[in-house]
C-alpha positions in Angstrom: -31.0 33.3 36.9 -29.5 35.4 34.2 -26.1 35.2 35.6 -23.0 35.4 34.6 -20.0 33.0 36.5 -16.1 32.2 35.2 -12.7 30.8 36.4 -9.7 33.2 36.8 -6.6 31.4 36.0 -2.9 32.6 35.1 -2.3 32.8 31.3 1.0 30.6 30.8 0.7 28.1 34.0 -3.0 27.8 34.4 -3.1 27.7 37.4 -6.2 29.4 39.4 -6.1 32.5 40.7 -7.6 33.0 44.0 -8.6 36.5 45.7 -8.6 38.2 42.2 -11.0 41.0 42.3 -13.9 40.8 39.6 -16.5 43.8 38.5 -19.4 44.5 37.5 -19.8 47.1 34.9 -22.6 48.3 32.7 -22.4 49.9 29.1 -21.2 52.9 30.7 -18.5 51.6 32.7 -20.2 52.4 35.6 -19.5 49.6 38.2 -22.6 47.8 39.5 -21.3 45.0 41.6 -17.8 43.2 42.6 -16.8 40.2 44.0 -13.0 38.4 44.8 -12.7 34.5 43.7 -13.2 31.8 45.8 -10.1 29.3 46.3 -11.0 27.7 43.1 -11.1 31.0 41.1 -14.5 31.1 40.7 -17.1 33.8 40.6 -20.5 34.8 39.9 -23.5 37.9 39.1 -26.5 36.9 39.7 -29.9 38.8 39.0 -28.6 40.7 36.4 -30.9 41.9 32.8 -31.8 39.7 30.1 -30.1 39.7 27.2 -27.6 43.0 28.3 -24.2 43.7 27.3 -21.7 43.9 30.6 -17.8 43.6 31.0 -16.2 41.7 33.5 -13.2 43.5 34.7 -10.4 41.8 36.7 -7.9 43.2 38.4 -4.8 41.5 40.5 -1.9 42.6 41.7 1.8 42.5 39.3 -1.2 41.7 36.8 -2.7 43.6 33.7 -6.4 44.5 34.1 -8.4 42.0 31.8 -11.7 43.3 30.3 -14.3 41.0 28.9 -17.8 42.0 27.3 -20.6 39.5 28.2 -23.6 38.9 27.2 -26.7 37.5 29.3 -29.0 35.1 28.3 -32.3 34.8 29.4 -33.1 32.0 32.6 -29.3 30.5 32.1 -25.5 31.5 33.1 -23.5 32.8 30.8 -19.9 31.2 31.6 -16.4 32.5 31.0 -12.6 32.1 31.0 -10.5 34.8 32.2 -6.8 34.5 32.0 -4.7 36.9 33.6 -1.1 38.0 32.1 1.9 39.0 34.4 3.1 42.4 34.5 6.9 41.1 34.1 5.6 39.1 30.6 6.3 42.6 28.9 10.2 42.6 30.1 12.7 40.8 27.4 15.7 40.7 26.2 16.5 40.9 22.4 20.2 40.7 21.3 21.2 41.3 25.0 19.3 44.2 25.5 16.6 44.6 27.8 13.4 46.1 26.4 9.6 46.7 27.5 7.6 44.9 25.0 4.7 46.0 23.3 2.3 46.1 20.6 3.4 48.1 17.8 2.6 51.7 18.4 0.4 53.5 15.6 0.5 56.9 14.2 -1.4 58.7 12.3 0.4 59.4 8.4 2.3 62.6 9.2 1.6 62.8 12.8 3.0 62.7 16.0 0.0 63.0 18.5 -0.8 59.6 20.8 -4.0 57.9 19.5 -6.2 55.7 21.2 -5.0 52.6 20.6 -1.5 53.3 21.5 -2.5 55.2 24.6 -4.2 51.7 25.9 -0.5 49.9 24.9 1.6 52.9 26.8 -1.1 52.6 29.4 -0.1 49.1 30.3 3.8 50.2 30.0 3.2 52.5 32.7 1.4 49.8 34.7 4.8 48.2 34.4 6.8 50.9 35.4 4.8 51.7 38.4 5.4 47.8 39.6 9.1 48.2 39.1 9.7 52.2 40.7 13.3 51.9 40.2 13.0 50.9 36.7 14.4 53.6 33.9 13.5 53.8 30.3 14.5 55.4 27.3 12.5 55.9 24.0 13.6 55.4 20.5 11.0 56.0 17.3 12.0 54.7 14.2 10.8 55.2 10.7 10.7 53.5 7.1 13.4 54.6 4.5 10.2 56.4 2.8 10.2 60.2 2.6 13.4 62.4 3.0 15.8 61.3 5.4 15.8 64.7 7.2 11.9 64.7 7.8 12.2 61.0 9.2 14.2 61.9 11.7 12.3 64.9 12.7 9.0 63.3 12.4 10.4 60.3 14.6 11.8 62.1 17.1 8.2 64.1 17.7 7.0 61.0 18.0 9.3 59.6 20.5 8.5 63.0 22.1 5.0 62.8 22.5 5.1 59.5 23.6 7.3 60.4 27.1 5.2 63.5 27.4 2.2 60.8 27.5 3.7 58.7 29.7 5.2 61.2 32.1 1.6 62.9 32.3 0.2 59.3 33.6 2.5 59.8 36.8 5.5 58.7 35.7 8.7 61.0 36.7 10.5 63.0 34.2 13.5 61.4 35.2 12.7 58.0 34.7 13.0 58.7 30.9 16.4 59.1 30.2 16.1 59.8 26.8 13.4 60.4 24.2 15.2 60.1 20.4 14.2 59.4 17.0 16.2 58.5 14.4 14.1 58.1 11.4 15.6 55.8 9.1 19.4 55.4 10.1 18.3 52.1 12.4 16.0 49.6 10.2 15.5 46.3 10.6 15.8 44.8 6.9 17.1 45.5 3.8 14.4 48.1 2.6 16.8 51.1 2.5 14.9 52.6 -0.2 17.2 50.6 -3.3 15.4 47.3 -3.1 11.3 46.7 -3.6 9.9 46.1 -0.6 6.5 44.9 0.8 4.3 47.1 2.9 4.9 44.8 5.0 8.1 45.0 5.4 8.3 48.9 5.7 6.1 48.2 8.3 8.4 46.4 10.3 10.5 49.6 10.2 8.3 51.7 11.5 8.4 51.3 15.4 9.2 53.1 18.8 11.2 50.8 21.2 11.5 51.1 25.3 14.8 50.3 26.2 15.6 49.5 30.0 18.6 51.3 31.6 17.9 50.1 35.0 15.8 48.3 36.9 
């Protein structure tokens, strides 16, 4: 026993998702096994450790990568749902302008260099971009009214900076980046211009980087 079996499905129809290809891989990410679903969308591992740790990677076509940690349990199957998101769920259009939609991209306080976290969301922006080779982009950083308005825009504008240097080094050409600006505090969202109290929350909201589409 000791197995672990799932269903891969589409995130907003539900519908099942065959030929998806599912793996394997151990605490170091090292791939042990893989396996494509059946025309249900099923899959299984079988003789695998008791009580281990895996993740259960799937990967399809226009498609983001889903990863899953698992645990085994002893002499049973360990089940699980894997819903798969669409590459073009990213693309939208806010007040008629069409954007690539992400998580909020995090800094460091007074820094400019491309953590972790936002790596993994400019990761799946380049997934995106590689589906769509004709597909332009340009980059604008924005800041809260906090801090002199000079720095802002400096600080922004490194930041907008670093993040097409990331994304051009993930194989994405220069020129598909038409434009890397920041403009500290000159484009925010609400009234926290610095002659109001405002929530943290609400600066927060004004501290962003935005992917703009120019073409597709």
């Amino acid at each position: 026993m000791n197995a672990i079996a799932g269903v891969v499905t589409e995130l907003i129809t539900g519908d099942i998702m065959p030929q998806a290809l599912v793996q394997l891989l151990d605490k170091n990410n090292i791939k042990l096994k893989e396996v494509v679903t059946d025309d249900d969308g099923n899959f299984i591992f079988e003789d695998l450790d008791d009580d281990t740790k895996y993740t259960i990677k799937t990967v399809k076509d226009k498609f983001f990568d889903n990863l899953q940690e698992v645990i085994t349990t002893q002499n049973d199957t360990t089940t699980i749902d894997i819903s798969m998101k669409r590459l073009e769920e990213m693309i939208a259009i806010e007040d008629g302008i069409k954007k690539l939609k992400t998580e909020m991209i995090h800094f460091d306080f007074d820094k400019y260099n491309i953590r972790t976290d936002a790596a993994e969301e400019l990761d799946k922006l380049v997934k995106v971009m590689n589906e769509y080779p004709d597909m332009v982009i340009k980059i604008e950083s924005h800041t809260d009214s906090r801090g002199k308005k000079a720095y802002n825009r400096y600080l922004s504008d490194s930041r907008a900076k670093s993040t097409r240097d990331y994304i051009i080094k993930q194989g994405i050409a220069p020129e598909r980046i038409e434009s890397a600006t920041g403009y500290g505090e000159e484009r925010l969202l609400n009234e926290c211009d610095g002659t109001v109290a405002c929530t943290e929350q609400k600066h927060y909201l004004n501290r962003r980087s935005e992917f703009i589409i120019v073409k597709m």
